[in-house]
C-alpha positions as CSV (number, residue, x, y, z in Angstrom):
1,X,0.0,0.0,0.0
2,X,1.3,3.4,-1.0
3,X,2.5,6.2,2.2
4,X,-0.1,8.2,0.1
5,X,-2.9,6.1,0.0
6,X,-2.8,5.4,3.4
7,X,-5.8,6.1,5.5
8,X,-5.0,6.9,9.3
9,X,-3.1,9.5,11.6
10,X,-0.2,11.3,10.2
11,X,2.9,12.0,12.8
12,X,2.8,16.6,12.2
13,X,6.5,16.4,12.3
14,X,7.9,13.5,10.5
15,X,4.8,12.4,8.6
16,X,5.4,9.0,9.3
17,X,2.1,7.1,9.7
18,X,0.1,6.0,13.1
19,X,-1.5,3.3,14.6
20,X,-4.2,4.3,17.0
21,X,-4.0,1.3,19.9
22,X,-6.6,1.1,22.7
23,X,-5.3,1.5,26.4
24,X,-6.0,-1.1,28.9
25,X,-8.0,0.6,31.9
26,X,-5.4,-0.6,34.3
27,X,-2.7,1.5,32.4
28,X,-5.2,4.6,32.7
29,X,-4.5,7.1,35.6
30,X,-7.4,8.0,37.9
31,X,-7.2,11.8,37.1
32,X,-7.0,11.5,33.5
33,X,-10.5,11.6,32.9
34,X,-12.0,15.2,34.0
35,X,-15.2,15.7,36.3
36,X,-18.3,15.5,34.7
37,X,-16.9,13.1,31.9
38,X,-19.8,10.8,30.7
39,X,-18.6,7.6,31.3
40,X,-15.2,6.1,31.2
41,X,-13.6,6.2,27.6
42,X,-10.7,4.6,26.9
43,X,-7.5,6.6,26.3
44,X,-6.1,6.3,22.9
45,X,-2.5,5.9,22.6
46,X,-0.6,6.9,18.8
47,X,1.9,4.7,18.1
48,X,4.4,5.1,15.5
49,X,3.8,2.2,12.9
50,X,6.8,0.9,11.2
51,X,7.2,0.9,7.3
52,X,7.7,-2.3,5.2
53,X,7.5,-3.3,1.6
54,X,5.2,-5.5,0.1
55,X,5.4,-8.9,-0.3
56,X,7.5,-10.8,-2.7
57,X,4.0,-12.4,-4.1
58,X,2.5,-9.0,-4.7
59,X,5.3,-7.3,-6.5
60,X,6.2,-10.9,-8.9
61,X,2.2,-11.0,-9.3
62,X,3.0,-8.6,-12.4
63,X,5.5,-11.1,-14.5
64,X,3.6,-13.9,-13.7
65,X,1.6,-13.9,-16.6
66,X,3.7,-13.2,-18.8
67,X,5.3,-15.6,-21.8
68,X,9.2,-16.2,-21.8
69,X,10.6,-14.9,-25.3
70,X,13.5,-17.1,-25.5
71,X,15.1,-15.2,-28.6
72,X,15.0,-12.2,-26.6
73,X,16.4,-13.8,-23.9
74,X,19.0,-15.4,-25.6
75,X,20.4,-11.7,-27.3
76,X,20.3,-10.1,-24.0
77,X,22.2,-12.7,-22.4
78,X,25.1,-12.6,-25.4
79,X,25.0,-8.9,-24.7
80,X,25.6,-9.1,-21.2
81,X,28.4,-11.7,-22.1
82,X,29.8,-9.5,-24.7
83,X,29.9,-6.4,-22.0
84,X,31.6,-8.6,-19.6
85,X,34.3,-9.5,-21.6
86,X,35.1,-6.2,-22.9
87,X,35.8,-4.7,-19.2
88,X,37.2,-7.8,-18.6
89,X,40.0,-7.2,-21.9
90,X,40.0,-3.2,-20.6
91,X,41.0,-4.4,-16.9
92,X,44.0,-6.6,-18.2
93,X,45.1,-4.0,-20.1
94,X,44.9,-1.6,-17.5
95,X,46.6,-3.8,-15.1
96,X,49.6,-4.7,-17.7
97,X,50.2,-1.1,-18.5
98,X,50.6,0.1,-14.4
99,X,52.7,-2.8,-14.3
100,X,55.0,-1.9,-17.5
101,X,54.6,1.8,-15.4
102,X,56.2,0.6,-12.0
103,X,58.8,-1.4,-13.2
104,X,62.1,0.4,-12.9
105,X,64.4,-0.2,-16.4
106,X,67.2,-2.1,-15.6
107,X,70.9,-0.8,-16.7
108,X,73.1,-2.4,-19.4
């Protein structure tokens, strides 16, 4: 569910979102509820609720129907394989040439 979309209390400073939780009476100080109240009413206490992403199942629900194109897959792979390779070459090269740099020449 999106932060936006959220229904519920909002924290004013961070905007993170709240749980409202019910207070047992026995946690309930006896002068918390003013004279004259009608009847006792339970306390509500805001608790900050902690964020967490969505399950695995919901976020892979949108690939599962989907068809696997093996062609496609099959270029993209020998792309990928071809781009490895390359940095691979470009790395040795690198690492020969700083090599060549740090040796010293030696004298006749």
């Amino acid at each position: 569910m999106s932060r936006d979309t959220h229904p519920g209390v909002q924290c004013p400073h961070c905007q993170s979102h709240l749980a409202l939780v019910p207070v047992p009476p026995s946690a309930v100080p006896a002068n918390a509820a003013p004279a004259g109240a009608p009847g006792p009413t339970p306390p509500v206490v805001l608790l900050k609720e902690e964020w967490s992403p969505p399950p695995v199942a919901e976020v892979l629900a949108v690939y599962a129907g989907r068809v696997k194109d093996t062609a496609t897959a099959m270029r993209g792979a020998a792309r990928v394989r071809e781009s490895l390779n390359r940095a691979k070459s470009a790395a040795a090269q690198r690492k020969a040439a700083q090599k060549a740099a740090r040796q010293t020449p030696k004298s006749a």
